[in-house]
C-alpha positions, 0 to 999 in steps of 0.5 A: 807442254810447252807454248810459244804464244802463251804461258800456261800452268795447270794445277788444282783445277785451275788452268791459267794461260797468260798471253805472251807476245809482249813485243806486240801487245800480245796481239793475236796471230795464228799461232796464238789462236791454235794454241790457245785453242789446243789449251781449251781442248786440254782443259775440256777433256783432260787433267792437271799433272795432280790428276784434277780435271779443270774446272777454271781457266782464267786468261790473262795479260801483261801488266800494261797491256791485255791484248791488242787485237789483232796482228796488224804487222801481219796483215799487212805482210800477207795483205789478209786477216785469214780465216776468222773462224778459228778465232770466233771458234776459240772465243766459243770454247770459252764461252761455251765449255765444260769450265768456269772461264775468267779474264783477269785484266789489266792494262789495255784491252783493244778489238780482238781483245775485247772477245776474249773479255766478252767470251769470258764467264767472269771478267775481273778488271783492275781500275786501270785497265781500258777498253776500246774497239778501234776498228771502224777508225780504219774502215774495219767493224768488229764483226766476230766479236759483237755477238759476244759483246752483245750477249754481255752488254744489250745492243745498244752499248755495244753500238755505242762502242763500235762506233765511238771507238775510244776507251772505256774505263774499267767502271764504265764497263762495269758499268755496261755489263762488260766486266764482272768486279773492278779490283784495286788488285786484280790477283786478290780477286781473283783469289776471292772468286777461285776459293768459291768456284773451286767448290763445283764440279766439272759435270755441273759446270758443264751441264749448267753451261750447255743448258745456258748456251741454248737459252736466249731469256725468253721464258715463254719459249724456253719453257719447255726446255727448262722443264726438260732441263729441271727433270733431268737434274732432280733425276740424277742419283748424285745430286739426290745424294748430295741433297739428302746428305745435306738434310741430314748432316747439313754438310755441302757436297764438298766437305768432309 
């Protein structure tokens, strides 16, 4: 298929979409929500050209800039934002589908941005890269994308930044939670993380990530679920395979 918005390649396992509107800082407009929405759907539910169901979806950006936020140019044209649910709903798929999501960052990142960044499973940066939410600078807060912010960063630092702002360095926000690993390149580790997540399989990624999207931290009231949740795994005939398999042959599920 081909995208306007974004560059997308699927092979392996790995889908890697690259936002691309590079004259606006790849900022975000409708048509990149609705494709990269349609992106995540294929992804969830289908395979590469190789027959392989994807497992990785990594989104990225430009070398200087990552994603600007939203389209101011069209804001102003059309005097309203639109709908934010489409984007609140994308940000979702990412935190919450049947994949390993990644941001590969370089460069800027900038109010909207930063949801894509905090949706994502991993989050590797670059030590250049920078990120800000700029939004009350212009009587604006950065309602949709708080929640995911402050599922990574606790409450506190994502108040601090909403309302300081200015830019945080790649360490600050590793630092906070924001980001994962800070790389000198950000390809070569993404490389280190892409040769181990390619060991897991799809079904258990996404049973892990729907078990994970329900559970707040709280041990005495998640108990019941994670008994539920424990049964159902040890339970299941492949995973008793891929256990007695390795008791006997101390070989992973994965390898020969």
């Amino acid at each position: 298929m081909t995208y306007e918005t974004p560059k997308v390649t699927i092979r392996d396992g790995l889908c890697r979409v690259a936002l691309d509107r590079p004259d606006v800082g790849n900022a975000i407009n409708a048509r990149m929500i609705e494709e990269l929405s349609g992106v995540l759907d294929l992804c969830a539910d289908g395979v590469g050209e190789d027959g392989k169901p994807v497992t990785i979806v990594v989104i990225e950006g430009g070398e200087e800039v990552f994603c600007a936020g939203g389209d101011f140019e069209a804001v102003a044209e059309n005097g309203s934002a639109g709908d934010p649910a489409p984007l609140y709903d994308l940000w979702l798929k990412l935190a919450e589908g049947p994949f390993v999501s990644i941001s590969l960052v370089r460069g800027r990142v900038n109010a909207g941005g930063v949801g894509f960044v905090a949706a994502s499973d991993i989050v590797i940066a670059e030590k250049t890269a920078t990120f800000a939410l700029s939004e009350l600078l212009f009587g604006l807060y950065p309602a949709c994308v708080l929640p995911f912010l402050i599922r990574r960063t606790g409450r506190q630092r994502a108040h601090y930044m909403a309302l300081m702002t200015k830019p945080v360095t790649a360490a600050d926000a590793r630092a906070s939670g924001l980001v994962d690993t800070v790389a000198e390149n950000g390809e070569a580790a993404l490389r280190q993380h892409v040769s181990r997540l390619r060991h897991l399989k799809k079904e258990a990624v996404s049973r892990y990530k729907s078990y994970m999207a329900g559970n707040p931290g709280d041990p005495g009231r998640d108990r019941d679920r994670a008994l539920e949740a424990n049964r159902a795994i040890f339970s299941d005939p492949q995973v008793l395979a891929g256990i007695r398999r390795y008791v006997s042959d101390l070989a992973f599920p994965w390898e020969e």
